[in-house]
N, C-alpha and C positions, 0 to 999 in steps of 0.2 A: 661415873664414866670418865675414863680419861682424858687430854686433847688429843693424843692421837688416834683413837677410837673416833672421838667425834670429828676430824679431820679427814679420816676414810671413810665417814657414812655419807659427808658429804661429797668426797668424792665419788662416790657409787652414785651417786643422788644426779651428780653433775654428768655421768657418761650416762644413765641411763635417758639425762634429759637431751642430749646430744644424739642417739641415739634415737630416739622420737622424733625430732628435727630432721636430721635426715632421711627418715623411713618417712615421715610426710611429702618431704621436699623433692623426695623420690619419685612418691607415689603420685606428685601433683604433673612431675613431669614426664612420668607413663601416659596420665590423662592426657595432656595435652598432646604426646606423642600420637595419641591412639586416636582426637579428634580432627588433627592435622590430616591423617592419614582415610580417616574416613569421608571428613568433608571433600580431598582430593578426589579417591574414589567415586563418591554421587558425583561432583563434578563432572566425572570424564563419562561419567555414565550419560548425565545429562548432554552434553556435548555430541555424545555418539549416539543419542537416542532424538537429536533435532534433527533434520533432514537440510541437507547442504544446499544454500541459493546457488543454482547455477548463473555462468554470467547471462546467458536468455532470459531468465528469472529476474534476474536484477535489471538488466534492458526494460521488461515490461515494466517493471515497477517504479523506475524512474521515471517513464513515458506516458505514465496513467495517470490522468485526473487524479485528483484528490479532494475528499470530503469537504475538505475546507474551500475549495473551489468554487464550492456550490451556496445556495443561502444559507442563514444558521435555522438549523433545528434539521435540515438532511443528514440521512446516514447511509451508512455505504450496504449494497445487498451484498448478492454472490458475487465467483471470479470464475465461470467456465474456460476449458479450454477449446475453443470452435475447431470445426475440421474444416477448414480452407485446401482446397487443392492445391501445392507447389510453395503453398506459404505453414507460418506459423502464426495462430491469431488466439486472442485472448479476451473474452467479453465481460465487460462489469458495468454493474447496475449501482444506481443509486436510487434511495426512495425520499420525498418531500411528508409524504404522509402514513403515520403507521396502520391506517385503516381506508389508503385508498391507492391501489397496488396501481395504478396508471397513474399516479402523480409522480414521473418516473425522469429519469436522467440514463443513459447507458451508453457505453463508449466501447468500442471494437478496434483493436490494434491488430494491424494482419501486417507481418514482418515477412517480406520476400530475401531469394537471395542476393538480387542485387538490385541497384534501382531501372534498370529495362524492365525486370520483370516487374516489378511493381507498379511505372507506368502503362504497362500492358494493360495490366486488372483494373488501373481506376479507369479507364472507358467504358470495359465490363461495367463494377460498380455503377457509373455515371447512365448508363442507359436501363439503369431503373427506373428512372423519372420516368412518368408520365407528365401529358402537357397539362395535366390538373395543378403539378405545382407550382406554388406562385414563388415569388421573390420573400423574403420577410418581412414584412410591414417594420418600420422603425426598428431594422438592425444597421449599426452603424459600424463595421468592423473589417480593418484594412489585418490580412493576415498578411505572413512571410511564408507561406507553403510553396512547392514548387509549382502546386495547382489546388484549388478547391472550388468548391461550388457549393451553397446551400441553400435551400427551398423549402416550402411547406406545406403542408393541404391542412386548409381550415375545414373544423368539422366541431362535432360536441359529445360530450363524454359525460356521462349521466347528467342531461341538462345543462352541462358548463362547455360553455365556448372555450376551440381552444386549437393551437393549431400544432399538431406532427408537425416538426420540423428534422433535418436529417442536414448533418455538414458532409463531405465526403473530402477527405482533402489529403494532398500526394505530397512526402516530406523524402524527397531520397527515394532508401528501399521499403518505405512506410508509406502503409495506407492506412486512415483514419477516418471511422465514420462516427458520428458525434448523432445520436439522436435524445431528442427531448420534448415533452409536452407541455406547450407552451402556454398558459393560462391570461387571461386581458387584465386582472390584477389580483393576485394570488398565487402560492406556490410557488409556483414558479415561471415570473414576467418576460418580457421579451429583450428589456437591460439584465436581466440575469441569465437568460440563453446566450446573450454577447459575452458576459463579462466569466463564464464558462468556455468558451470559445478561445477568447482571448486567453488565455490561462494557460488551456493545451498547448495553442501555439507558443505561447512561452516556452513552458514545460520542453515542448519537441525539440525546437529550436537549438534550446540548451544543451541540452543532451546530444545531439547531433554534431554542434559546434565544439562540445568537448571530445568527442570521438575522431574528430579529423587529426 
């Protein structure tokens, strides 16, 4: 065979391997074309298949208690939304025990349109009490609300002493009522119905003062 024979085999040799190179290098960037374009796709899919927080929605969730508020080992129940007359309100539960549904925590946010209305209601609210309830025994806790009040009736819950306790308290155009079962040591004590207490009224506070 002669050199220029063997000079054009291996030129054929060299475009065919050129040729492969780029039908790979092609083909590598179809693929990525093609997964760019679909991870986009689920994306938007996914995006338009969440349902949008409105800023109400975002209001209560900033506003509400939080798990972590509570002792370790609670967890948060449901979130109804209550029918309040003239207001908008939102009820959430917390549980202490997973096999004992009154070891409980629950917090009710009722949002009025303005804060007349809302002091209106917490009188309403406030003349729930009967004279059965007492003061707290050893709750120590100075709030910033515009008004609150909270009381409790001792009584016993399968054998265990324990007292209903219920805060009610006027923030603005917010009304809050805070109830929780109060145990003499367990679950949930009477430094831990404060230090829950306390928290909200952070919580509200904050949010309040960042809104003016």
């Amino acid at each position: 065979m002669g050199e220029s024979a063997v000079r054009g085999g291996a030129a054929v040799k060299q475009g065919q391997a050129v040729k492969v190179v780029v039908a790979v290098g092609l083909g590598l960037l179809l693929l990525m074309i093609t997964q760019i374009g679909i991870g986009t796709g689920v994306a938007t899919l996914m995006r338009r298949s969440w349902p949008t927080q409105t800023p109400l929605e975002a209001r209560f969730e900033n506003l509400r208690i939080k798990v972590e508020d509570l002792p370790s080992g609670w967890h948060r129940g449901g979130v109804q939304v209550e029918d309040v007359p003239g207001a908008t309100a939102r009820f959430y539960s917390f549980y202490g025990a997973s096999d004992k549904t009154w070891v409980k925590v629950s917090q009710e946010l009722i949002l009025y349109p303005d804060p007349q209305a809302a002091a209106g209601a917490y009188d309403k609210w406030l003349a729930k009490y009967t004279k059965s309830w007492i003061a707290p025994p050893g709750l120590e806790f100075t709030d910033r609300a515009d008004q609150m009040h909270v009381a409790c009736l001792s009584g016993y819950i399968n054998d265990q002493h324990h007292y209903a306790c219920r805060a009610v308290g006027l923030y603005g155009d917010i009304v809050v009522i805070l109830r929780g079962n109060v145990f003499d040591d367990r679950w949930l004590t009477m430094k831990d119905f404060q230090a829950v207490l306390e928290a909200m009224d952070q919580r509200i506070v904050a949010i309040l003062e960042s809104e003016e």
